[in-house]
N, C-alpha and C positions, 0 to 999 in steps of 0.2 A: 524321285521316290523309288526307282529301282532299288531293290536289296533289303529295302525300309520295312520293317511291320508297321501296320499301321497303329496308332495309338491304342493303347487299352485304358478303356474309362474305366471307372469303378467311382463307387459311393462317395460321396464326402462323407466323412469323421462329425464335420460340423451338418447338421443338416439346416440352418440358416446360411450357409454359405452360400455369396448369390452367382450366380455362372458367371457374371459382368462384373464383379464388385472390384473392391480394392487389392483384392489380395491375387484376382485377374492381373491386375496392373502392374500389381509391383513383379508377381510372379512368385507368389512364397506358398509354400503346402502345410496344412497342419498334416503330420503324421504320427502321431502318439497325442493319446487323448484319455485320461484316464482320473481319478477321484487325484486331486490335489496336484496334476503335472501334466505338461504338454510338450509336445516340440513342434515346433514350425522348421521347415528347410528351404534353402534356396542355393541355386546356383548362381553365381555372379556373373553376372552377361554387362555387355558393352551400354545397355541402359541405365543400369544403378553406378555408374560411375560418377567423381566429381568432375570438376575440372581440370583438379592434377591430373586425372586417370587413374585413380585409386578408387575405390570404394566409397560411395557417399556416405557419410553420420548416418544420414536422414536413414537410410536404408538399413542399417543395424538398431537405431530407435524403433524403427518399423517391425521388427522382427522381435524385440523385446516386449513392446504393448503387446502385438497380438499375442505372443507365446504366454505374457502372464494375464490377460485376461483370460484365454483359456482355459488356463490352470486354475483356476477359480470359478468356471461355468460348466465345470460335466455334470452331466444328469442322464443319470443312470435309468428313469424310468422313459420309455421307448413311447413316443410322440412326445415328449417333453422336453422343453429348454431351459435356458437359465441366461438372463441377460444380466450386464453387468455396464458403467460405464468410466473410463478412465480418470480417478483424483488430480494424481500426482502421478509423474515419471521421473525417475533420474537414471540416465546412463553415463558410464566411464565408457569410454574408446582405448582400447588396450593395446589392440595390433591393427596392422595393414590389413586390407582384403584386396584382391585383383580379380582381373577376369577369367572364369574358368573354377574362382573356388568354388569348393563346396561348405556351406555352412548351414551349422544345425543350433537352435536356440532353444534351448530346456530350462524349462520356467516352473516354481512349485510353491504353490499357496503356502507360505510358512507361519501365517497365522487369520486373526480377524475373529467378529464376531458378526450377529444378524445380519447387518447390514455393511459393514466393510468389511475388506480383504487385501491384506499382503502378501506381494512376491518375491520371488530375487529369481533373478535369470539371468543366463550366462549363455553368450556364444561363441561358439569354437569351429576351426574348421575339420578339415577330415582328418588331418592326424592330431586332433585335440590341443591345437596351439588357440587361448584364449585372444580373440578378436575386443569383443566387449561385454560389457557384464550394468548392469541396473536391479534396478528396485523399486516395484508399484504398489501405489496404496488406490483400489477400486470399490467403488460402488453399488452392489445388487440393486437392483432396480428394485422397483418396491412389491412386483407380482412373482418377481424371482428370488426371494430371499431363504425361503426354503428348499433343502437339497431334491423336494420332490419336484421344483421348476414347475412352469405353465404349459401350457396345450400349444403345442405351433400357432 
């Protein structure tokens, strides 16, 4: 740990985000959070690999759900959320990912009404070479269906 600062915490974006939850595990960050778009990030480490040593599916599915369910759950009024849950997923696999990339998945409600929401997201790594790209069709829950969301 010589040399090393030690970590800087700061806020989750999502304030349901749970310290242990999945997005612990897989290791992916929401970082942009805003009315109709998200982005989740991750870097590819020696765990989300397949068994070629490539990049699993699973793990760019992974980053397409969360990113567009996001995209579809901000709420802007401050102790308020917005739940949503997953219809339909389709992802395309575009490119290779390896270990060490960096990859960012930007995802934007591009329609829906009361009760459902569509998205299309797209992942790319850091010099913007398309990885995978999909399209969700989501759920509001039935206490979240308005932009003004429920109480935590």
């Amino acid at each position: 740990m010589r040399g090393q600062s030690p970590p800087v915490m700061h806020e989750p974006l999502d304030p349901l985000e749970p310290k242990d939850g999945f997005a612990t595990l897989v290791d992916y960050r929401l970082t942009v959070w805003e009315p109709d778009r998200a982005e989740v990030e991750l870097t590819v480490e020696a765990k989300h690999r397949n068994r070629s040593g490539r990049l699993h599916g699973g793990v760019v599915t992974t980053l397409i759900d969360a990113a567009s369910g996001l995209a579809g759950t901000y709420c802007a009024v401050p102790g308020n959320v917005r739940r949503a849950l997953t219809l339909s997923l389709t992802t395309q696999f575009v490119g290779a990912g390896a270990v060490g990339m960096h990859l960012v998945a930007e995802a934007r409600k591009v329609g829906g009404g009361r009760q459902i929401f569509f998205t299309q997201c797209e992942v790319r790594d850091r010099d913007g070479h398309l990885v995978g790209k999909g399209e969700g069709v989501f759920r509001y829950r039935s206490t979240s269906a308005t932009p003004e969301g429920e109480p935590i």
